[in-house]
C-alpha positions in Angstrom: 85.6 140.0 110.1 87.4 136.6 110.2 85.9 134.7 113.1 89.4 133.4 114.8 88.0 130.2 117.3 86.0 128.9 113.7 88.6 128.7 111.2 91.3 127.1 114.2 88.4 124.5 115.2 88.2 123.7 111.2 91.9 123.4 111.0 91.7 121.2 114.2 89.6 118.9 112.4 91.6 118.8 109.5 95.3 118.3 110.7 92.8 115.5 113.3 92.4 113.5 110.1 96.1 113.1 109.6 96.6 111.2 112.0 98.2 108.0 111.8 95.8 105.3 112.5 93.4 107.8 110.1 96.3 107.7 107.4 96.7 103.7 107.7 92.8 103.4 107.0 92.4 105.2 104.4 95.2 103.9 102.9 94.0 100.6 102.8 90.2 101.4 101.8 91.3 103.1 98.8 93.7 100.3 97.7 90.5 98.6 96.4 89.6 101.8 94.1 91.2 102.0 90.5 89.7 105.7 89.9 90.5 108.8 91.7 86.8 109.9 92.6 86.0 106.7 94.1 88.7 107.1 96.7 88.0 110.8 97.1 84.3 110.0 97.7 85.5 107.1 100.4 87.8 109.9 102.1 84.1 112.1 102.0 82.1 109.3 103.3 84.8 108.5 106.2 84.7 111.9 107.3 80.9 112.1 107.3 81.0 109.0 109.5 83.5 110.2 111.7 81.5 113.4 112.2 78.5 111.1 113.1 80.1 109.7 115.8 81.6 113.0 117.5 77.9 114.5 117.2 76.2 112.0 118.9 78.6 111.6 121.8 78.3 115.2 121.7 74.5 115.0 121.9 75.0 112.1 124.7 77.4 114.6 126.9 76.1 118.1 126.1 72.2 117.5 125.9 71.7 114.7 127.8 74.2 115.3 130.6 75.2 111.5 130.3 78.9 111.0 131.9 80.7 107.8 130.1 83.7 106.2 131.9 87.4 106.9 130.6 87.4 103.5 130.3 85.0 103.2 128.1 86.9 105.5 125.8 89.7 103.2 126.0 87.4 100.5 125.3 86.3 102.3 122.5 90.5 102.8 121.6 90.9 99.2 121.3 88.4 98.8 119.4 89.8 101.0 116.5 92.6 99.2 117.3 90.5 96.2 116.1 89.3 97.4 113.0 92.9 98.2 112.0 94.0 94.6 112.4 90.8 93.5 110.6 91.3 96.0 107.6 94.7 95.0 107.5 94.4 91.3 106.8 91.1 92.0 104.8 93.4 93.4 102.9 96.4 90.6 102.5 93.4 88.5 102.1 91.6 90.5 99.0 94.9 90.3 97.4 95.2 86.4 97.4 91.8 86.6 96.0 92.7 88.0 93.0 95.5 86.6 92.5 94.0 83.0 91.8 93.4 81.8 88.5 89.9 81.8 87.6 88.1 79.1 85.1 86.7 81.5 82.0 84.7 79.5 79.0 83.1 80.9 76.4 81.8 79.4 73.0 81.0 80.9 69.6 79.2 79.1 66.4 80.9 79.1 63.4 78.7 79.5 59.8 77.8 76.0 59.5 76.5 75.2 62.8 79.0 73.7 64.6 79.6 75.3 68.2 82.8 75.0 70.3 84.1 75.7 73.4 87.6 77.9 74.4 88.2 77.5 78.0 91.4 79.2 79.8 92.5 80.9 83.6 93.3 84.2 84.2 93.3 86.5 87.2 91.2 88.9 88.5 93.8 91.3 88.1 91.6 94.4 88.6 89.6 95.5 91.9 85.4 94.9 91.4 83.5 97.4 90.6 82.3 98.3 94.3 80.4 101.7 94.1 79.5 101.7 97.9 80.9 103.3 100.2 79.3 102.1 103.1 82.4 100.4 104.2 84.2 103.9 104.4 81.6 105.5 106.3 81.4 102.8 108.9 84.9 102.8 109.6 84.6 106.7 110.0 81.9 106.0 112.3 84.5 103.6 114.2 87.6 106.5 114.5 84.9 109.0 116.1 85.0 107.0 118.7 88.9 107.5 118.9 89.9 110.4 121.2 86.3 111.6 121.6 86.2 111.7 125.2 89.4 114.2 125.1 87.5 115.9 122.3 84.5 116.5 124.7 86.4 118.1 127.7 88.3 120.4 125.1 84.8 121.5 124.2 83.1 121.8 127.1 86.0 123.5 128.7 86.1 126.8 125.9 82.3 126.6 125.3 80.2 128.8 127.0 76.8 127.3 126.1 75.4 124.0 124.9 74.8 125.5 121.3 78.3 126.8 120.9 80.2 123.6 121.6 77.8 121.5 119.2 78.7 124.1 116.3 82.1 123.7 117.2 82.0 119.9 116.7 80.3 120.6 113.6 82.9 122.8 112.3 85.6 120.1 113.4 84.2 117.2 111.8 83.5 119.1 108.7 87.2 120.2 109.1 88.1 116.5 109.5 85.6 115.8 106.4 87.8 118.0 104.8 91.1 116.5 105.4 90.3 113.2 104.6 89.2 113.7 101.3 92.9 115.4 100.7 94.3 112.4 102.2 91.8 110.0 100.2 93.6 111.7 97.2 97.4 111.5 97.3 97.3 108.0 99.1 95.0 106.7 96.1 97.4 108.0 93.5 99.7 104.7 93.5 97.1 102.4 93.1 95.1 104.0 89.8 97.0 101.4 86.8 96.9 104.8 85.0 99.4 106.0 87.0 101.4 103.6 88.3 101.2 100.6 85.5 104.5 98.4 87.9 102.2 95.7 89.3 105.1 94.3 91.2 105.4 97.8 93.1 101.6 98.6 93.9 101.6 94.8 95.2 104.3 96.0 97.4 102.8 99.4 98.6 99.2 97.4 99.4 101.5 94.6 101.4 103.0 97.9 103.6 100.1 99.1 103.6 98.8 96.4 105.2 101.1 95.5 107.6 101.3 98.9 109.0 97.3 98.9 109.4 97.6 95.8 111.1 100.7 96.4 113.2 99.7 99.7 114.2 96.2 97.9 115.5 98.1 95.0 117.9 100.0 98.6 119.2 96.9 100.3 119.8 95.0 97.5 121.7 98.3 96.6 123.4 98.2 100.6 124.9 94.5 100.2 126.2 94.3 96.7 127.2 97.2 95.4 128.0 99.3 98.4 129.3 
């Protein structure tokens, strides 16, 4: 028999990753990738970190019996909104980067001895080859701190023992594992060359991007600070 309260706490987790300062993240982390898997496995990795984080505040609460301040959590709010701004001009700022001409030289010998030099610019048009995805997971790490305190109550209220509401925020950060891999996937679509070879119009999409991230942050530390 289906098991009704586990597959809605996996759906939690997953429609949880579709959220919009989740969805501005993500969208910028996987601006940097030029192949599909690589963004998929940055979706995996945020999702692992963002289960890290709801565990051990889970841990911290359930186990421990440690009470945190609501103002903590809007401590920890602001400092999402934080990392948006930051991942938001990173971003801008990656771009300049490889737009500047770079000084290549090479030389080749020729059959009687004589060497000679070509020298000539050219961009860095394409993003490095960056195979961690360390960033990803640290920025997950950041977002469990997002809303976790709400996440909490919700738990403890429908739980009726300690080991019940840390399976169920197991099975919602595997949900949200889940869902961020999906969302990994379509938003890293416009940035592969393969499939969209208009420079001109990625340039534009990572330049929303972006600005969104970053907007999006000032809004979120304007709420919890300043409001």
């Amino acid at each position: 028999m289906i098991n009704i309260p586990i597959i809605l706490t996996l759906y939690a987790g997953f429609t949880h990753a579709f959220e919009a300062d989740h969805l501005l993240a993500v969208s910028n982390m996987v601006s940097n990738r030029n192949k599909l898997q690589k963004a998929i496995k940055d979706g995996m990795y945020w999702g692992l970190g963002h289960t890290s984080t709801i565990l051990v505040i889970g841990i911290i609460f359930l186990l421990l019996k440690f009470q945190i301040s609501q103002t903590y959590f809007k401590l920890f709010e602001a400092g999402v909104g934080l990392m948006l701004i930051a991942l938001g001009v990173y971003r801008i700022c990656r771009w300049y980067k490889m737009q500047q001409p770079v000084l290549h030289t090479h030389q080749h010998a020729h059959a009687d001895g004589y060497i000679h030099k070509h020298t000539h610019l050219h961009t860095v048009s394409k993003p490095t080859h960056n195979h961690s995805h360390l960033p990803a997971y640290l920025i997950g790490l950041v977002h469990g701190l997002a809303g976790s305190g709400a996440l909490m109550l919700i738990v403890m209220s429908k739980s009726e023992t300690t080991y019940t509401a840390l399976c169920y925020l197991l099975l919602f950060g595997l949900g949200s594992v889940a869902g961020m891999m999906i969302a990994a996937t379509a938003f890293s679509v416009p940035f592969i060359p393969k499939v969209l070879a208009n420079k001109n119009l990625q340039t534009l999409l990572i330049f929303v991007s972006a600005i969104l991230c970053a907007g999006y942050g000032f809004y979120i530390v304007k709420e919890n600070l300043l409001a």
